[in-house]
Phi, psi and omega in degrees: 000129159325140210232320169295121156006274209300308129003263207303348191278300168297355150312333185295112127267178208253155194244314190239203153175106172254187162192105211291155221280182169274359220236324198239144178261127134234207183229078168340158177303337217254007168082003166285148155331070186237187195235323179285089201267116190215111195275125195220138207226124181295082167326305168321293197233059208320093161269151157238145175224164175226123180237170159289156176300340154320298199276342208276326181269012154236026162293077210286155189048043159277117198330167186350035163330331196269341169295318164335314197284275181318335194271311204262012183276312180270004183257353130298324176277338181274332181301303190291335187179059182304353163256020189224009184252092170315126177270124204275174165336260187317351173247357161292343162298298168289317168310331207271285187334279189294002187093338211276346174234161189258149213303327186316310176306289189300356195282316223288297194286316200290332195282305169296350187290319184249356170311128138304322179209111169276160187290156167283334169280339152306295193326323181309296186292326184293299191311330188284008190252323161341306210263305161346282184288353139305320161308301153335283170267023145288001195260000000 
């Protein structure tokens, strides 16, 4: 384990990513309140923390931090109300980033992502990836 800043900050990868219910507290390392739940694991020593979308963007240079907020935001709204919740720019990213779709899927999203009205067999094909990517990064 690193004894430098900059060093030990890169030890950090994301392990998860939730979002805690309205009934349950939780707490950031740093003892603030959230809701935006982002599990983070130590490489040296797999320690795991759960920090909030804040703190996660003071981390330096931790990969795509900026994202957290906007991903997990949309990734409630599609749990709360999937048929009618749309997948945004920024969780089509994260999906990119991580892998969790094979590109056909994501070529798919991008394409739909600004449409008005889908074919009922596009709807088909969305909802179900909808249900995919939840499925997914729950895990």
């Amino acid at each position: 384990m690193s004894q430098d800043y900059y060093e030990a900050c890169s030890e950090w990868e994301e392990m998860s990513i939730a979002y805690a219910d309205d009934d349950e507290d939780y707490e950031c390392i740093c003892s603030h309140p959230i809701k935006q739940l982002i599990t983070i694991r130590n490489r040296e020593n797999n320690n795991e923390v759960i920090v909030g979308s804040d703190c996660i963007c003071k981390i330096h240079n931790f990969p795509h931090a900026s994202l957290y907020q906007p991903v997990i935001t949309n990734l409630v709204e599609l749990k709360r109300n999937p048929d009618d919740a749309t997948i945004g720019k920024r969780l089509i990213e994260y999906i990119r980033i991580r892998g969790v779709l094979e590109d056909r899927h994501i070529a798919f999203l991008e394409q739909m992502r600004c449409k008005r009205y889908l074919s009922e067999k596009q709807e088909n094909y969305y909802n179900g990836l909808k249900k995919k990517i939840l499925r997914l990064l729950e895990k």
